[in-house]
C-alpha positions in Angstrom: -147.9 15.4 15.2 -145.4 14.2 12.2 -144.2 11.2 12.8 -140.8 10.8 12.3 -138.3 8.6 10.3 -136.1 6.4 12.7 -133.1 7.1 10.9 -131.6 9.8 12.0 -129.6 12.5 10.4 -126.7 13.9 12.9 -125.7 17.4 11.6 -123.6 17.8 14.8 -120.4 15.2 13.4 -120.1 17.0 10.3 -119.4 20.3 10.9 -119.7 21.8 6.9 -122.8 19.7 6.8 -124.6 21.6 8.9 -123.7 25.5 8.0 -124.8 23.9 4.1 -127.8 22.8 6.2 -128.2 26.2 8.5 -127.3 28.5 5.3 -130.0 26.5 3.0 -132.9 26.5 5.5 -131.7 30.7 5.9 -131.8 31.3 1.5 -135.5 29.1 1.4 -136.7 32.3 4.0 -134.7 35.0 1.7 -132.7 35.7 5.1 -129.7 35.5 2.8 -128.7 36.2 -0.5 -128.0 32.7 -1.8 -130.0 31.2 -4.7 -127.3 28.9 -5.8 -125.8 26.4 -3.4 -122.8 23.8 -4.6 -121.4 21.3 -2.0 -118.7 18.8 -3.0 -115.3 18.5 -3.8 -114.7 14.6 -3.2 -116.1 11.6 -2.9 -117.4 10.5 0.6 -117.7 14.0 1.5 -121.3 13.3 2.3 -122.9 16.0 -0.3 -125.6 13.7 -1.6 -126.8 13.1 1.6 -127.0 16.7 3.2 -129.4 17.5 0.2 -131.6 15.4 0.4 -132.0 16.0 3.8 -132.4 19.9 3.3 -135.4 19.0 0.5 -137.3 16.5 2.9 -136.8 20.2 5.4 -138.0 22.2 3.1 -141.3 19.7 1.9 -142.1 19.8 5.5 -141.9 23.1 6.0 -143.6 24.7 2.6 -146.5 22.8 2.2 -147.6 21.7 -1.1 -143.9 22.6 -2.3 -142.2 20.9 -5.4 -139.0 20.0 -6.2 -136.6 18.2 -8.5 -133.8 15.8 -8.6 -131.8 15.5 -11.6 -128.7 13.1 -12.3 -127.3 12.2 -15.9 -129.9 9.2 -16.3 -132.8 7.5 -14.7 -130.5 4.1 -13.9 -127.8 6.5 -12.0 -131.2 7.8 -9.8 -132.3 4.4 -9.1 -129.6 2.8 -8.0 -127.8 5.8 -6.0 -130.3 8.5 -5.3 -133.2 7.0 -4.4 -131.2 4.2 -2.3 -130.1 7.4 -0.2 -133.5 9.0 -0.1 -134.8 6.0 1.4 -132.5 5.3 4.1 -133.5 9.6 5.1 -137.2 8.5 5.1 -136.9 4.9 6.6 -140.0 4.4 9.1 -142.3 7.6 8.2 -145.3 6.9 7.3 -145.7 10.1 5.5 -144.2 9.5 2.2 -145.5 8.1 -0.3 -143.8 6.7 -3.9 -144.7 6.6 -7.5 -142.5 5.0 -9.6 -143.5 5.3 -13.1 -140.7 6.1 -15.0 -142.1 8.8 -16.9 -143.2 10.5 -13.4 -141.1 8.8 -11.1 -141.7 11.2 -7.8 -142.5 11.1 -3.9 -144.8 12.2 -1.9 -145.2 14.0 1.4 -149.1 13.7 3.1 -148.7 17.3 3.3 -148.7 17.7 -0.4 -145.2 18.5 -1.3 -143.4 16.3 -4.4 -139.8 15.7 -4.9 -139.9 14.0 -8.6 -136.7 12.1 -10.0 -135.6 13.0 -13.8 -132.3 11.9 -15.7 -131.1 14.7 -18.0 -130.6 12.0 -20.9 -129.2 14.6 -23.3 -128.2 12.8 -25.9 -131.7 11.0 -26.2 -133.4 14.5 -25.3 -131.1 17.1 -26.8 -133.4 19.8 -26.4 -134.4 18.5 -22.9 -137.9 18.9 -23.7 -139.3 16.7 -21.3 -138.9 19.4 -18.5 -141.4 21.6 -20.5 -143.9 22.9 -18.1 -142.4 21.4 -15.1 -143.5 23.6 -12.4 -141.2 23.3 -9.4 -139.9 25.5 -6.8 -136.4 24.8 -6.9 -133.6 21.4 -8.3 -130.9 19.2 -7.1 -128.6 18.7 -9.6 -126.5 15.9 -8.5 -123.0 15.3 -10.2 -123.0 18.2 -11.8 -120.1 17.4 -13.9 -122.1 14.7 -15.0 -124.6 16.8 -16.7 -124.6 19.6 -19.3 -124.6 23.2 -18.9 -128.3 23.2 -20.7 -129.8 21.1 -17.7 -128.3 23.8 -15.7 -130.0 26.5 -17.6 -133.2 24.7 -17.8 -133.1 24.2 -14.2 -132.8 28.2 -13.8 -136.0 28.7 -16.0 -138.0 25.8 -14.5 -137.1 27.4 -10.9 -140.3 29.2 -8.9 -142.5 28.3 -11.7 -144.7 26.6 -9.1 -147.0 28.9 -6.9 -148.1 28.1 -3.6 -149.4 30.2 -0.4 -146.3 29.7 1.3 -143.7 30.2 -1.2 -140.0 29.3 -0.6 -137.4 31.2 -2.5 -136.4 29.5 -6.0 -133.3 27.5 -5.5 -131.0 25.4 -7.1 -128.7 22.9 -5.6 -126.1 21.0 -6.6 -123.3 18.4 -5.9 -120.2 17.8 -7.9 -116.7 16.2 -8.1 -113.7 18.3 -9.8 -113.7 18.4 -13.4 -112.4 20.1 -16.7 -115.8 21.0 -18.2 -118.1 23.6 -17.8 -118.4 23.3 -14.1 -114.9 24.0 -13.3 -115.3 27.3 -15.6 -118.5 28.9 -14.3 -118.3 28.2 -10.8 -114.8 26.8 -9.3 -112.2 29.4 -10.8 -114.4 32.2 -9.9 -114.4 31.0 -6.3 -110.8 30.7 -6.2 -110.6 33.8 -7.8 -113.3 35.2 -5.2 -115.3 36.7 -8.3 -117.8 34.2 -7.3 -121.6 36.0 -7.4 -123.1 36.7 -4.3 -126.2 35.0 -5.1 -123.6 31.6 -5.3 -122.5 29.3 -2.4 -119.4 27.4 -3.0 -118.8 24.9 -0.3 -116.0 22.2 -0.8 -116.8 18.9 0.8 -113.9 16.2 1.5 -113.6 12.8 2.9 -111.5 14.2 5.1 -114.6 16.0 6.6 -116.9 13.1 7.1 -116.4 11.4 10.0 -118.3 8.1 8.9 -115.9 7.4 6.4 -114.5 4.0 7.3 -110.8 2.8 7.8 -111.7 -0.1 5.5 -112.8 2.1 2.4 -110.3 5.0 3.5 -107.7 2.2 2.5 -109.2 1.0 -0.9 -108.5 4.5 -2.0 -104.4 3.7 -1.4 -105.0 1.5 -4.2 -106.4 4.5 -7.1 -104.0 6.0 -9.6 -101.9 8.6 -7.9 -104.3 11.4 -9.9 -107.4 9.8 -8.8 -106.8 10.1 -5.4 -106.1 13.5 -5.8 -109.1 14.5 -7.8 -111.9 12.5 -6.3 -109.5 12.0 -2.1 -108.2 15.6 -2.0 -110.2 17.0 -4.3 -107.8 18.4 -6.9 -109.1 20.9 -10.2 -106.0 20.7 -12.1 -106.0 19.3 -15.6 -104.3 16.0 -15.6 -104.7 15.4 -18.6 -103.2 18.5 -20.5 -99.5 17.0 -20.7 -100.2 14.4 -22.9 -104.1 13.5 -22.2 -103.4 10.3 -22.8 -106.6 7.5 -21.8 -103.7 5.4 -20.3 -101.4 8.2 -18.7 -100.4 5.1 -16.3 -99.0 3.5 -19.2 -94.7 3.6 -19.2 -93.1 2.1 -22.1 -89.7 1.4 -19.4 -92.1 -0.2 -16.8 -94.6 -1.9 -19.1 -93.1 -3.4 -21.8 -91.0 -6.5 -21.9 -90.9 -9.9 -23.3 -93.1 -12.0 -22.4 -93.3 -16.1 -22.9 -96.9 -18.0 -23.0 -96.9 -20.3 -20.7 -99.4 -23.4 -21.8 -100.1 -24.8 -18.2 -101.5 -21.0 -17.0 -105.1 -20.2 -17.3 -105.7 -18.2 -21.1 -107.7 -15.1 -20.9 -109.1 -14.2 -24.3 -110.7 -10.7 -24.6 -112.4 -9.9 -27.6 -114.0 -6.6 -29.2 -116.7 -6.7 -32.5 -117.5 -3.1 -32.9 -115.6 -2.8 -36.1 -113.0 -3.4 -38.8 -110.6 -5.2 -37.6 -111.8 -8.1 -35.6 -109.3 -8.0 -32.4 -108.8 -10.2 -29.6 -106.2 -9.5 -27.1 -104.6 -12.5 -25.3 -103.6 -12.3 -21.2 -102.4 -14.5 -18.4 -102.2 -13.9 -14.9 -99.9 -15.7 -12.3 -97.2 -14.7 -10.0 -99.2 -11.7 -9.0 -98.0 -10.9 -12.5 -100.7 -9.1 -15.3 -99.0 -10.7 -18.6 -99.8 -9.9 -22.4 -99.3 -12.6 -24.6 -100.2 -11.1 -28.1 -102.8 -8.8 -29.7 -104.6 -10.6 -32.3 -106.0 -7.8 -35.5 -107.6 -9.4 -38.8 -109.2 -7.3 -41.1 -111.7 -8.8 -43.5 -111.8 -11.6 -41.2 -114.5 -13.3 -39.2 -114.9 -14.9 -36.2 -114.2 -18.4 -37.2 -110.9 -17.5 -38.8 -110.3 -15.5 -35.8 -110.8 -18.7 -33.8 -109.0 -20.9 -35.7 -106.3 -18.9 -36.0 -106.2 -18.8 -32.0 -106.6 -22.6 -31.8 -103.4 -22.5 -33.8 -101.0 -20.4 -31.6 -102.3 -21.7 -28.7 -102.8 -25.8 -28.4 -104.1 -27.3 -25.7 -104.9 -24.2 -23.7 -107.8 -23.6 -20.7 -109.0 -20.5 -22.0 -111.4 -17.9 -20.1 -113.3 -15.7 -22.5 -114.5 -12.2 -21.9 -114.5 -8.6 -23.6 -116.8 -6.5 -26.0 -120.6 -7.1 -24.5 -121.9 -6.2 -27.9 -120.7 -9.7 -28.7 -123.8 -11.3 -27.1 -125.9 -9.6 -30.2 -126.8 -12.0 -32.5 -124.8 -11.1 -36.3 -126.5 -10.4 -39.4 -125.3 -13.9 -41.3 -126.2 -16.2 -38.6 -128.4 -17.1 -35.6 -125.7 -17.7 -33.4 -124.2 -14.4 -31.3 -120.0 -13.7 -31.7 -119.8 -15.5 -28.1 -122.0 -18.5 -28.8 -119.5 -19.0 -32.0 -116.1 -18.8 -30.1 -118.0 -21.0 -27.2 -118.6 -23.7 -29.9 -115.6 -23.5 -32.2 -113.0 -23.4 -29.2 -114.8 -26.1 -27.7 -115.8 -24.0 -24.4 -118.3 -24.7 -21.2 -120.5 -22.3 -20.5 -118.4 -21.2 -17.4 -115.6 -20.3 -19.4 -117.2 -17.6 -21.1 -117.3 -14.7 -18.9 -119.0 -11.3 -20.3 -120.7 -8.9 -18.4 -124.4 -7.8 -19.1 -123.3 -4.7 -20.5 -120.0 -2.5 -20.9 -118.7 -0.3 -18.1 -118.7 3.6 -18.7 -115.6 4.5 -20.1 -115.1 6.9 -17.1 -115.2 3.8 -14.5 -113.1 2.0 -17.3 -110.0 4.7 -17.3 -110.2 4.9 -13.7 -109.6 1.2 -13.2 -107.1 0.6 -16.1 -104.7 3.5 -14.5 -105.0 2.4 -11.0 -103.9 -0.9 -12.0 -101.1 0.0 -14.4 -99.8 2.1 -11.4 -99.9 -0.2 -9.0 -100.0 -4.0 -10.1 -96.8 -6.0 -12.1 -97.8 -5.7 -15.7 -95.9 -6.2 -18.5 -96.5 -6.7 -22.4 -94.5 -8.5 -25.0 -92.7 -5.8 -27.3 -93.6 -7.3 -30.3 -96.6 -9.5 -30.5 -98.2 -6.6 -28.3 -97.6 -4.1 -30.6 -101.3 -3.3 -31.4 -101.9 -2.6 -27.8 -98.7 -0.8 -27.2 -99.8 1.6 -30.3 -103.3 2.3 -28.3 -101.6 2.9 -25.0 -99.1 5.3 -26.4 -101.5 7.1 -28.5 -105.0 7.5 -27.6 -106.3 10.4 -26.3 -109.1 10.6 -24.0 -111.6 13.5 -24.5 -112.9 15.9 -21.0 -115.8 13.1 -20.4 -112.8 10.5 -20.3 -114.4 8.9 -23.7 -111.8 7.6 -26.4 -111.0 10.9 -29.0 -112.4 8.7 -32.2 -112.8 12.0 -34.4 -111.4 10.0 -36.9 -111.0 6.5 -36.6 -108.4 6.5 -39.6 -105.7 8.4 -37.9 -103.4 5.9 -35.5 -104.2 8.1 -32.3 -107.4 7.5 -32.4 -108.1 4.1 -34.0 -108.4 2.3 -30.3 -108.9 -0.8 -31.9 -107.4 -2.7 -29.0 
């Protein structure tokens, strides 16, 4: 007899959780007509979970079955998806893992596999490394996440592994709401009700997961009015097609003042190297108050001027250094990295230079930026901010939330600060 994880899985609190579950284990036996089956809608809305639950089902119940689990890249799968597969499989001795990258999978001692892919389109464009990947059906998580290709490739790659016991080819996935193909192809025709019949569309909510805690039910009070309604309440409409600005929480009224530097407040310098012009953009922080000093542009500058010219405007200063993590590269005139310069010509300690390992995503960036304009005191000077100001007004953010940088040349999409 199996034995059995000790974690448990309780389909009888979440009552969406378990018709996905009884529908899925029903289109595996073709005693429906569902080959496609999408549940998500919101974060928290336990989607990730429910699926990987259904494949451990359906390893155990087809013997010798395959499947795959996709997300945009291998990091995303390591840190999120496996962490949840683990916790399903915690105590049973019947799984087994392999986890080299280029065949990172699990095991089942009845022979079934459930490997673990990121799509990494633009380092695979033609997703070639899922040629003659023989599976019986996918998991494409965050969907909106991933290209419309994966999708496709996931149809062709579907039932292309033959067994005595075959399950029906299918493909699930999980999403939050979007603008891109997603949204397109599978939401408007379910509103509509043009959906196919071959398509399951269920929409998952915080709201209908009842291990959502009080304690993360209030962090969300503190997202940007439209993130709560995209990712809380799961909202589709198109935030962004007013103005689509990257900072849509930014209000000239609100925002913009004058604003004094104050020389016995801690100095946060943030700096960015990724091209013409150097910038560095100069904060404080007291009074529960987010304060811009002044944005600092030189073109045809370097570093050292940049410095000095800091040193200058600001005598005497404590300063706290973070910003572009490209800066920790060493540059092409010297063996010194941007960071180690400023650390040495500002006369730093180590502790007061403060980068991160590597830059957010851009997507986790805008989310943060607006939630904080919305609901924290903030306030740059008029005219030594005008740089910033210019960005804030005038950069448009793309359907991936990316910076529009078509052309770096127009002021719209310069982004320098």
């Amino acid at each position: 007899m199996e034995q059995q994880s000790r974690y448990s899985v309780d389909l009888t609190q979440n009552e969406k959780q378990h018709k996905f579950f009884m529908l899925s284990m029903a289109a595996a036996q073709a005693a429906n007509h569902f080959k496609f089956l999408f549940y998500g809608g919101g974060i928290r809305g336990g989607k990730t979970y429910i699926i990987l639950f259904i494949l451990t089902r359906l390893c155990k119940i087809f013997p010798g079955s395959r499947w795959c689990v996709v997300r945009k890249d291998m990091p995303s799968i390591e840190t999120t998806t496996v962490s949840s597969f683990e916790k399903i499989i915690t105590g049973s001795p019947n799984w087994k893992w392999y986890r080299d990258k280029s065949n990172y999978h699990v095991t089942h001692t009845n022979g079934s596999k459930i490997f673990f892919r990121g799509e990494n389109i633009t380092i695979d464009p033609f997703l070639n490394k899922f040629l003659g990947l023989e599976v019986n059906g996918f998991f494409l998580e965050q969907m909106e996440e991933l290209s419309e290709k994966m999708f496709e490739k996931a149809i062709e790659r579907t039932g292309s592994w033959y067994i005595d016991k075959m399950p029906r080819g299918l493909i699930f996935g999980s999403f939050n709401p979007s603008q891109g193909w997603l949204k397109k192809r599978f939401y408007e025709p379910f509103k509509n009700g043009t959906l196919d019949s071959d398509t399951l569309f269920m929409e998952a909510l915080p709201s209908d997961n009842p291990f959502v805690t009080d304690d993360q039910k209030s962090g969300w009070g503190k997202m940007a009015e439209r993130y709560r309604k995209q990712f809380v309440e799961g909202s589709w409409d198109d935030f962004d097609s007013e103005d689509g600005r990257w900072l849509f929480a930014f209000n000239s009224q609100r925002h913009i003042g004058k604003v004094e530097w104050n020389p016995h407040q801690v100095t946060y310098l943030s700096f960015d190297f990724n091209r013409e012009p150097i910038t560095c953009s100069v904060w404080q922080f007291y009074d529960n108050i987010i304060r811009g000093v002044r944005s600092i542009k030189i073109n045809d500058g370097t570093i050292y001027r940049l410095c000095n010219e800091i040193l200058e405007l600001y005598p005497g200063a404590f300063f706290i250094v973070n910003g572009d993590a490209s800066g920790a590269s060493r540059t092409t005139v010297n063996i010194l990295d941007n960071y180690q310069i400023i650390k040495n010509t500002l006369n730093l300690s180590k502790g007061q230079i403060q980068v991160s390992g590597a830059n957010p995503p851009l997507k986790d960036s805008r989310m943060l930026c607006n939630s904080i304009l919305e609901i924290q005191p903030f306030i740059v000077d008029a005219e030594n901010c005008k740089p910033f100001i210019e960005d804030a007004l005038n950069c448009k953010a793309n359907a991936d939330n990316t910076i529009v940088k078509n052309n770096r040349d127009k002021t719209g999409q310069a982004a320098d600060m």
